[in-house]
C-alpha positions in Angstrom: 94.0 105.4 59.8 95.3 106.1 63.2 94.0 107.5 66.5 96.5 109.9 66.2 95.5 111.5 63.2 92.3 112.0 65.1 93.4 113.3 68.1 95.3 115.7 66.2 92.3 116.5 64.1 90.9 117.5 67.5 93.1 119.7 68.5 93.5 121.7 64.9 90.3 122.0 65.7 90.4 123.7 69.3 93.0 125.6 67.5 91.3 126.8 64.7 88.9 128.4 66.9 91.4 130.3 68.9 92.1 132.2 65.7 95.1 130.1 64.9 94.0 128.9 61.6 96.2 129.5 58.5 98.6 126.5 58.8 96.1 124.2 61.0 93.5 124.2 58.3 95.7 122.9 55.4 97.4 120.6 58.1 94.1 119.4 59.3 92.2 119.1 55.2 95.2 116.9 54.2 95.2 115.0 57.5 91.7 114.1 56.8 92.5 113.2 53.0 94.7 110.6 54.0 92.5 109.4 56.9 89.9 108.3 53.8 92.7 107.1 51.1 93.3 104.7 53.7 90.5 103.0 53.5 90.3 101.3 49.9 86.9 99.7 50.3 85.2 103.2 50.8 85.8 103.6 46.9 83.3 102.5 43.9 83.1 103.5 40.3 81.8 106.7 39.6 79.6 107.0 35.9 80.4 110.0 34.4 77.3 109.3 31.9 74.1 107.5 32.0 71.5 107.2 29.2 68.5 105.4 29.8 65.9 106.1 27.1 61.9 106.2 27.5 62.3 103.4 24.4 64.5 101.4 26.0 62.2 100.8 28.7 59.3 100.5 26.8 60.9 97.5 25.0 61.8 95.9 28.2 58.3 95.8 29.2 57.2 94.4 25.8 59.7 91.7 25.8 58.5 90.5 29.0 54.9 91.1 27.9 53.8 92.5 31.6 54.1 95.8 33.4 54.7 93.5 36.3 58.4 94.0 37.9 58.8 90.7 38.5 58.4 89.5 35.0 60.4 92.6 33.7 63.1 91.2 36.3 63.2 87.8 35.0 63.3 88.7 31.2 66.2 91.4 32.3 67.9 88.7 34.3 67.2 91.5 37.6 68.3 93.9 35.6 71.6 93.2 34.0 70.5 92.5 30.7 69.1 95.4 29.7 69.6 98.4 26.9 71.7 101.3 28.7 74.6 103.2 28.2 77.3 103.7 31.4 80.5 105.5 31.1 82.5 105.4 34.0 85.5 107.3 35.3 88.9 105.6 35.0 89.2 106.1 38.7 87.1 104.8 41.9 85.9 107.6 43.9 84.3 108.3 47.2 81.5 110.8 47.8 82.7 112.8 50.7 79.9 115.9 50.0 76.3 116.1 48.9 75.1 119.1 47.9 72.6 117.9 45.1 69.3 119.1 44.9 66.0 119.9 42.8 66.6 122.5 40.1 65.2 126.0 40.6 64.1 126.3 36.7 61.5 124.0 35.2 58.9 123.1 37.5 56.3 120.2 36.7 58.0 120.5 33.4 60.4 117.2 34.8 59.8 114.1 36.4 63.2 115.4 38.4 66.0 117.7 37.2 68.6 117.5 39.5 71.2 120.8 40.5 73.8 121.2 43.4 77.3 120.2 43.5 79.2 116.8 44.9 82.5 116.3 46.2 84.4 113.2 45.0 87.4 112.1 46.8 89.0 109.8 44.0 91.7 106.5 44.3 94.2 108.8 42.3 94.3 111.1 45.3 92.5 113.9 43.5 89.5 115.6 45.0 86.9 116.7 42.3 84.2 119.1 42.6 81.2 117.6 40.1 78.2 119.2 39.4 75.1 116.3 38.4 73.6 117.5 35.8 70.4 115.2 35.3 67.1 115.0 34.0 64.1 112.7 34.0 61.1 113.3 31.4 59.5 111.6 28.8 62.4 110.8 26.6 64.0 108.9 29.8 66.6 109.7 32.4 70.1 111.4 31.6 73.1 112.3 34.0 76.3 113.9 33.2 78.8 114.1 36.0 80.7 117.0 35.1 84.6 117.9 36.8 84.9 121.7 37.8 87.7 122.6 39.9 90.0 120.1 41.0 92.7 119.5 44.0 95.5 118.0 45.1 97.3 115.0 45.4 99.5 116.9 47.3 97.1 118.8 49.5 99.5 119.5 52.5 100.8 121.7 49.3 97.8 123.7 49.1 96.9 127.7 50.7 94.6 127.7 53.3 92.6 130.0 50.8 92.1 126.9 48.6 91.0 124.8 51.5 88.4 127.5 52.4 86.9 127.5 48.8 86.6 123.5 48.6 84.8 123.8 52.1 83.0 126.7 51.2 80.9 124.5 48.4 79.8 122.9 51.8 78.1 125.6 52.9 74.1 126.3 53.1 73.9 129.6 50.8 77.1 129.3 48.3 76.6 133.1 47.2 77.2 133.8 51.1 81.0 134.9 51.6 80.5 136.8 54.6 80.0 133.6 56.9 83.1 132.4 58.4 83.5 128.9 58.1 84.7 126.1 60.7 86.9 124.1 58.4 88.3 121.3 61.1 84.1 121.1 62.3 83.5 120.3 58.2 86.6 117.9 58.0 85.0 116.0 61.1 81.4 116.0 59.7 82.5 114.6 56.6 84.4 111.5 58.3 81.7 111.0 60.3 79.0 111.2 57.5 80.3 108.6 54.8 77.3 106.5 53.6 77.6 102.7 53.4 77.9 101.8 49.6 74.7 100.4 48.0 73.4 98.6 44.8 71.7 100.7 42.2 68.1 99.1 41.2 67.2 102.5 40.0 68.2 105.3 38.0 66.6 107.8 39.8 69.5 106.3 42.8 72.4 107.6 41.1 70.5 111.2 42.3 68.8 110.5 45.4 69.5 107.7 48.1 66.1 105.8 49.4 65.7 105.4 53.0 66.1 101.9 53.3 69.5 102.0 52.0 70.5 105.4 53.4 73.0 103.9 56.2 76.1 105.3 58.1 79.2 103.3 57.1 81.3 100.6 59.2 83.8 103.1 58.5 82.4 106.6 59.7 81.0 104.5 62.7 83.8 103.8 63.7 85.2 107.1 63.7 82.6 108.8 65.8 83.3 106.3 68.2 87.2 106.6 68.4 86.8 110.8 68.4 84.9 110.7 71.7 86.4 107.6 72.9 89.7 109.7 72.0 88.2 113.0 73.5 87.1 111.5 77.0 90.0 109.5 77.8 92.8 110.2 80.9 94.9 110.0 78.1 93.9 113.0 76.4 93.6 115.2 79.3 97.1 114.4 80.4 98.6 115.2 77.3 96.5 118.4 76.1 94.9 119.5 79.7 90.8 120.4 80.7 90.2 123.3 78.5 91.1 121.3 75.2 89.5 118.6 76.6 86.1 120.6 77.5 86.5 122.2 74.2 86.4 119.1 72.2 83.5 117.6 74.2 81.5 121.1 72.6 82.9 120.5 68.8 81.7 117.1 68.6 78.7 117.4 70.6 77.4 120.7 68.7 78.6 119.2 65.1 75.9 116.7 65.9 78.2 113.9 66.8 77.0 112.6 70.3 78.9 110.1 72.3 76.8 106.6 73.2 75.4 106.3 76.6 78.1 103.8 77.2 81.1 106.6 76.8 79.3 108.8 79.0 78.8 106.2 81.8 82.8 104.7 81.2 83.7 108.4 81.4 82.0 108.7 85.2 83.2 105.5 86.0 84.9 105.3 89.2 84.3 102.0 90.5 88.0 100.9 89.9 89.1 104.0 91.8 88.0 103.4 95.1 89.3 106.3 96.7 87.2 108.7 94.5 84.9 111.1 96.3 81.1 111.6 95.8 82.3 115.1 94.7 85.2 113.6 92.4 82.5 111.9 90.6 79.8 115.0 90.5 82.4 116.9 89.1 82.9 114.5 86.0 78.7 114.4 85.7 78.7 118.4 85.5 81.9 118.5 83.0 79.5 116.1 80.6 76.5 118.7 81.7 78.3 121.9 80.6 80.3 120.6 77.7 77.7 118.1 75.6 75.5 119.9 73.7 72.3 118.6 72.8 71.0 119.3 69.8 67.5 118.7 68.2 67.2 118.3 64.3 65.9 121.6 63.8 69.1 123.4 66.0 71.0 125.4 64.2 74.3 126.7 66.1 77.3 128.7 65.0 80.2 127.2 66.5 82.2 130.3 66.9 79.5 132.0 69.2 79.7 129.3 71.1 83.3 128.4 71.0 84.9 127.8 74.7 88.1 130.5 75.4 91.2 127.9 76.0 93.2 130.7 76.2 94.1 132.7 79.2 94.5 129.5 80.9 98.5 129.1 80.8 98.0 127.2 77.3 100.6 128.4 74.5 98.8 128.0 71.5 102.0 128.3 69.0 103.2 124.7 71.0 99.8 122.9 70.8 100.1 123.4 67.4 103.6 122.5 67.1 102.9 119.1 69.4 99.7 118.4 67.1 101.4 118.5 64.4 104.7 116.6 65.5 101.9 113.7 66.7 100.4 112.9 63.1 103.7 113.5 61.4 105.3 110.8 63.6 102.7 108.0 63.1 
């Protein structure tokens, strides 16, 4: 992964908003593919069945002749030797979208029954959407992980149609086509929202992900810091001008992606410019003030009533694109 695959990410995404989306959107989905096949340890195995029956259990607690865990862990050697069947997929994957939840049907007739859909980026270069099927009730706890439409590996190959339907699993009410969609805002959620990989103890963990485990990877980390690290720079104003500038400073903020306190202050920083003006550095304080959304959890904003207008500005939108483009092809 570069920080020009980013930067151009940023700008599909400025793009995208100025109505320029039918080749930025395919360029941008398979821009971001790559970004996360670069990164080998982001993959694990995948089970595309689990079986874990009410018996089974039952006869682990007999054996170690307690209901105590810790007995139960030492007769099951923590869990490892224990009755269970787990069939994985032949490839590693990479969860890259969670949209599992409880099911509508069956209330307090199920421990859990799980619904939703997940997207699985996997090591073959194939994206997958999966729908968990899984149930826990008295006869034990049962997943299938089962492959509906699939994509790729040659996604710069794809229509942006298809890249709107894989996003479109992404969004809050599936059976709502109306919405529009921002696909780059998705793409930079979703590489900024990998989980860090975690031991399963617990069945019910292949479903849901406890809080003490529930942590932001090295990996997605590290990209939030290098887009607005990317976004604030000289750098990046030199090359793509203010308005882009000002417009990615709104995209990331209002996806929910702020920049540490330490970017804000570097970006104000004048103290190795000593000829800079009181009003040189006000200026820079009120471009963070307009431009940085904050957001509370409960915010809900749509991006494209809030977009900022780069054009009318001298910009020519057709050679952004082309320059963009030219930057992540080059790398």
């Amino acid at each position: 992964m570069t920080n020009s695959s980013l930067e151009s990410l940023l700008v599909f995404a400025c793009l995208e908003l100025e109505g320029n989306s039918r080749n930025v959107v395919v360029d941008a989905f398979s821009e971001t593919m790559k970004i996360f096949m670069s990164d080998e340890t982001l993959f694990e195995r995948l089970p595309e069945r689990v079986i874990k029956t009410s018996e089974a259990l039952r006869q682990q607690e007999e054996n170690a002749d307690s209901f105590v865990g810790l007995a139960k862990d030492f007769v099951t050697n923590r869990g490892t030797n224990i009755e269970e069947l787990i069939e994985y997929f032949d490839d590693d994957a990479l969860l890259v979208y969670d949209g599992i939840h409880a099911s509508a049907f069956g209330r307090m007739s199920y421990i859990y029954r799980s619904k939703g859909i997940r997207i699985y980026l996997f090591k073959s270069g194939e994206l997958h959407i999966i729908t968990p099927y899984s149930y826990i009730d008295h006869s034990g706890f049962k997943l299938r992980n089962e492959i509906g439409n699939s994509y790729g590996p040659d996604f710069e190959k794809m229509s942006p149609d298809e890249v709107r339907t894989i996003i479109h699993y992404t969004s809050e009410d599936f059976n709502d086509f109306e919405k529009k969609q921002f696909i780059c805002g998705e793409l930079i959620k979703m590489l900024c929202s990998i989980k860090e990989k975690f031991v399963k103890d617990f069945y019910l963990e292949y479903l849901l992900t406890p809080p003490d485990v529930d942590k932001l990877s090295k990996f997605s980390m590290r990209n939030r810091k290098e887009l607005w690290d990317i976004c604030l720079s000289d750098k990046f104003r030199e090359n793509w001008g203010d308005k882009i500038q000002y417009a990615c400073m709104n995209i990331l903020s209002s996806s929910n992606i702020p920049p540490s306190t330490g970017q804000i202050v570097k970006y104000i920083d004048f103290s190795k410019n000593t000829t800079a003006t009181l009003n040189e550095m006000l200026k820079k304080i009120n471009e963070i003030k307009e431009n940085v959304i904050e957001l509370n959890e409960s915010d809900e904003i749509d991006i494209f009533e809030l977009k900022p207008n780069i054009s009318g500005f001298g910009i020519n939108i057709n050679e952004l694109y082309k320059r963009a483009r030219k930057k992540f092809l080059r790398k």
